[in-house]
C-alpha atoms as one frame of an Amber mdcrd trajectory, in Angstrom:
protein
  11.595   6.363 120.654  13.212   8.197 123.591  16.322  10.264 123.391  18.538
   7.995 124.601  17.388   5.074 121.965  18.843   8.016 118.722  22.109   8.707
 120.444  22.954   4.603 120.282  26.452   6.307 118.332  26.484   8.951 121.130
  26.653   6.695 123.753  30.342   4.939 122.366  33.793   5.958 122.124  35.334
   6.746 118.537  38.295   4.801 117.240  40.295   5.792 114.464  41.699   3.325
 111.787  44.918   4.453 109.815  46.144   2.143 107.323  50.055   1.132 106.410
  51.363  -0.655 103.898  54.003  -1.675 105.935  53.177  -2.946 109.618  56.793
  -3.077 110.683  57.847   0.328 109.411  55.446   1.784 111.029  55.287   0.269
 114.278  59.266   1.228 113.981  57.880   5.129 113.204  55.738   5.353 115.845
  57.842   4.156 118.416  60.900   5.792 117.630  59.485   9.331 116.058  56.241
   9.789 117.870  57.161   7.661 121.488  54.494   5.544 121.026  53.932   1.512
 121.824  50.975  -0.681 121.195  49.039  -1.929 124.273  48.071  -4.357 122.064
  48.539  -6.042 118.597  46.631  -9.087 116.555  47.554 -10.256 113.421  47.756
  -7.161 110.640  47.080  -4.507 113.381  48.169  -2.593 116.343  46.460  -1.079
 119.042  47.496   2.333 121.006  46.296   4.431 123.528  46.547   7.856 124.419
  44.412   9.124 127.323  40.870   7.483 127.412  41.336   7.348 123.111  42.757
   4.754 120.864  43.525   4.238 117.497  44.882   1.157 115.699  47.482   0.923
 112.674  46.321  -1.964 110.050  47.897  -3.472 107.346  46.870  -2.188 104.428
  47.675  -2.497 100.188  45.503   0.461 100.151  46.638   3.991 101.028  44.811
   7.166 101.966  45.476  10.346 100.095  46.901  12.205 102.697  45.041  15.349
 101.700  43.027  15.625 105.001  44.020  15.272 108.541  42.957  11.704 109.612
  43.524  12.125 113.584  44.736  14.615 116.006  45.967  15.046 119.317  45.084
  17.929 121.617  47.947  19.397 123.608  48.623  22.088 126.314  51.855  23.243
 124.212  52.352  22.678 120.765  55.538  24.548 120.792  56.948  22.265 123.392
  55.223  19.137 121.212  56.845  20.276 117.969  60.013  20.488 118.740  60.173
  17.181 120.793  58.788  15.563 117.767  61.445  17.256 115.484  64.297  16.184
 117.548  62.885  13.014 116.883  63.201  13.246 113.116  59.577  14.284 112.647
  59.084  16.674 109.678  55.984  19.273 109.867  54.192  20.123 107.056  54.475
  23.759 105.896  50.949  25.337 104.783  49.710  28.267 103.113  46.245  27.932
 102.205  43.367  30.765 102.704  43.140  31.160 106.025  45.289  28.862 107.446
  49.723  29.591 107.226  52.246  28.125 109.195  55.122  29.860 110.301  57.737
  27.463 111.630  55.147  24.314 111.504  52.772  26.215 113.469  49.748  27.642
 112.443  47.606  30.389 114.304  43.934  29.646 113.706  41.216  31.814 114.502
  37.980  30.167 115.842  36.888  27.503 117.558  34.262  25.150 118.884  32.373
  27.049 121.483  32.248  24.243 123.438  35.949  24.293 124.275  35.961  27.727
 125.446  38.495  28.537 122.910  39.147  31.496 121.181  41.291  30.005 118.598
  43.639  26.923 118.014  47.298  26.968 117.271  47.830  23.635 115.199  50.677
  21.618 113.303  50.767  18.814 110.759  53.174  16.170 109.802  53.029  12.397
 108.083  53.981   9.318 109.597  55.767   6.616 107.352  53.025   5.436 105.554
  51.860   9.214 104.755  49.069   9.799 106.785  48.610  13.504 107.822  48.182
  13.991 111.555  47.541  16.726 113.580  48.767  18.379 116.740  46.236  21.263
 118.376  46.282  23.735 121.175  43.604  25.631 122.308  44.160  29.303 122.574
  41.895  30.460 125.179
């Protein structure tokens, strides 16, 4: 077996899933909160993009605990991101955990993924109507 036959996974693009309890309220949420529209939709889910990425919204009667951040977008200004968000009735989640406190919404991470060529990450979190925690990131370079 060659290299390229073990990266199969490696080879495709990711997707993320969120689930909502309610389709229509959420739809309504991320249009009118996040400035967001579906390039697509089938029955019980909608499809968005943002840059080469997508995620879809399902219905759901299940719910997920909202204790870990299910998706994130990088940005080149969270600052700027944040507040056009909370103009937009978005609410950011305050934290003060070891390691990680926001001040504001924002957080000031040290570290990153070598990778990025990062230095650190400056990162926000808020929940969209069906109380999913999502993230916004910058990285500090």
């Amino acid at each position: 077996m060659n290299a390229d036959d073990r990266n199969l996974l490696g080879r495709g693009r990711v997707a993320t899933r969120l689930p909502a309890q309610d389709l229509d309220r959420a739809r309504r949420f991320y249009s009118e909160q996040l400035g967001l529209e579906p390039v697509d939709e089938r029955p019980g889910g909608l499809l968005y993009r943002c840059g080469d990425t997508e995620f879809a919204l399902f219905a759901s009667s299940g719910a997920s605990s909202g204790t870990f951040t299910q998706m994130g977008w990088q940005v080149d200004d969270v600052e700027r991101v944040v507040a056009e968000l909370r103009q937009r009735g978005v609410v950011f989640e305050e934290v003060d955990v070891p390691g990680i406190r926001t001040k504001d919404g924002i957080a000031e991470i040290e570290g990153n993924y070598p990778s990025k060529g990062a230095r650190g990450e400056r990162a926000a979190w808020f929940r969209d109507s069906e109380g999913n925690l999502l993230g916004i990131g910058e990285p500090v370079v």
